[in-house]
N, C-alpha and C positions, 0 to 999 in steps of 0.2 A: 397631799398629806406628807409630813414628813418634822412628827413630833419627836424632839428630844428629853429628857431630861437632866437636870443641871449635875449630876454625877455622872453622869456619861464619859465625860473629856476628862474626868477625876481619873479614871482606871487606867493610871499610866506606871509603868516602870519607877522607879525612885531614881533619881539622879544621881545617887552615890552607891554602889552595892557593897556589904559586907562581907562576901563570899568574894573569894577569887577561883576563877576556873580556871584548872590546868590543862585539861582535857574537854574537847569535845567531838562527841560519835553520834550519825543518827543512825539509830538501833531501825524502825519499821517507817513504811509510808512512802511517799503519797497512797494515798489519802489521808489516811491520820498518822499524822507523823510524832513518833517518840523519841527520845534523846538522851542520852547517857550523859552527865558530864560530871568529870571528876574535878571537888572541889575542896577549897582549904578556909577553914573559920579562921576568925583573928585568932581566935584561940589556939591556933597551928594543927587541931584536928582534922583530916584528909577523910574522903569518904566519896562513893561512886552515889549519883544522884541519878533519878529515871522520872522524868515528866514528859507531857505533853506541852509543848513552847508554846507562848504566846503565838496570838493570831486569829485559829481560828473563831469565830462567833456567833452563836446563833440568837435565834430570836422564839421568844415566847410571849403567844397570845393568848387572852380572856376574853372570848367574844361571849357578849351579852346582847339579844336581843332589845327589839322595843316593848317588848313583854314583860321584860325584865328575868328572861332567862339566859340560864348561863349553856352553852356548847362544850361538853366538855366532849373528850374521849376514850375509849377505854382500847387499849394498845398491845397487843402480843411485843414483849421486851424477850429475847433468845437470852442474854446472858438472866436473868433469873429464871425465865423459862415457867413465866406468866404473864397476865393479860392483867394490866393495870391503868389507873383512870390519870388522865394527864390533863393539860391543857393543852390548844394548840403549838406546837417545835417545828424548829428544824434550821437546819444551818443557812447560813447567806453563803449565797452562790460568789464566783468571779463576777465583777462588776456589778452588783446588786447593791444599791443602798440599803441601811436597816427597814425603813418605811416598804423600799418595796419585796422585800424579802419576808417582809409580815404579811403584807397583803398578800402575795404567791401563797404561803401556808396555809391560810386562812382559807384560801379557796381551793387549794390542792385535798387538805385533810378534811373538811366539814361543808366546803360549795360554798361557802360565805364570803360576802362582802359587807362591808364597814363603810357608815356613813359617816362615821367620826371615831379619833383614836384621841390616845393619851398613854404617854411616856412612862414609863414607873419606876425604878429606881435599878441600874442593872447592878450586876455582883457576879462573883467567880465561888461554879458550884463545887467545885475540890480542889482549894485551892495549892493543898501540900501535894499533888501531882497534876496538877492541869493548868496552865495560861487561858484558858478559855474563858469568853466574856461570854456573858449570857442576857439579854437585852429585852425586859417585859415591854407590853401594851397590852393596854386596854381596850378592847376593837367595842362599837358602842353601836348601838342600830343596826345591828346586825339580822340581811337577811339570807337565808339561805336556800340555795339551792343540788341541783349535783355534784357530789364531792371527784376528785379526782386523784386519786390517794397513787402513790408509785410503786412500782409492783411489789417491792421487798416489803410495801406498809402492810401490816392488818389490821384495820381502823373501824370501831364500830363508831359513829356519833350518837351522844346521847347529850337529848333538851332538857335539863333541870332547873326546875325554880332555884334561885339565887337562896333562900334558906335553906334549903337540900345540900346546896354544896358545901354550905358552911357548917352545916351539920355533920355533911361528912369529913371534913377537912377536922374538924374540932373530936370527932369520935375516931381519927386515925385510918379512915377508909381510903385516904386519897395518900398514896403512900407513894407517888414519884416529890422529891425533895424540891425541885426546882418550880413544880404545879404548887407547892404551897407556899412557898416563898413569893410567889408571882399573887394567889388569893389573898395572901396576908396583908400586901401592897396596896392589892385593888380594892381593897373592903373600906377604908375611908371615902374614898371617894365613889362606890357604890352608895353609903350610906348618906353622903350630902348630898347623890342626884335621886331620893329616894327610892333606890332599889332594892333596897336590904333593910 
């Protein structure tokens, strides 16, 4: 396994920047590292910027069984300080390709494994503060078993028929931004292998 899709190698830096930086500080991290840099528009406006730099990437899965259910999750989140319904996440490790940094989550958070995937179109989820890529799949044949979730996760899994999810996804129930950008994706091609 090891599906791409053709926007993938798109998510590059621009060749020319507009902004010139005068200054660069990093403010916090490792682990998530943030960065200060003071810069200047053509326009000769100066101003202190605070992101998180390119690099880091995770990956986000849609496992759908042969049932034609979907795995989703519902997740204790500390900074809003609730428990909300996701797809499967999580960052790529040192030396992980994307492929197998999906498969790991997939069977870390839900016991799953994928007897077939599919690439989805990736995108950066803030982009005015974060370099972060963010990389869907679609996990397919999905069977599961004991999840192995890491200590800081609190993961409940829950099997929903694939119009439940769209249902809630469309009635605003599924309120992590990156789970629906990821269903929003997968639903065509849910709907040509008739799953939906």
């Amino acid at each position: 396994m090891d599906p791409t899709h053709p926007n993938w190698t798109r998510l590059q830096p621009d060749a020319e920047q507009p902004w010139t930086v005068t200054e660069h500080a990093q403010l916090l991290g490792p682990p998530r590292i943030m960065v200060r840099d003071r810069v200047r528009t053509p326009a000769g406006a100066e101003f202190d910027y605070v992101y998180r730099p390119r690099g880091p990437q995770a990956v986000f899965v849609l496992p759908v069984t042969a049932e034609g259910e979907a795995v989703l999750i519902r997740q204790y989140r500390h900074p809003l300080q609730a428990q909300i319904h996701e797809v499967v996440a999580g960052g790529v490790e040192a030396g992980e390709t994307l492929a197998q940094a999906a498969a790991r989550e997939l069977q870390e958070e839900v016991g799953g494994t994928a007897s077939g995937w599919l690439a989805l179109p990736a995108f950066y989820p803030q982009p005015s503060i974060s370099g972060v890529v963010f990389y869907p799949l679609l996990a397919l044949d999905v069977t599961l078993g004991p999840p192995t979730p890491e200590d800081s996760e609190l993961i409940e899994r829950q099997l929903l028929p694939l119009p439940e999810v769209y249902r809630r996804l469309l009635a605003g129930e599924i309120q992590d931004g990156p789970s629906s950008l990821v269903l929003f994706h997968a639903r065509p091609h849910l709907e040509a292998r008739g799953l939906l």
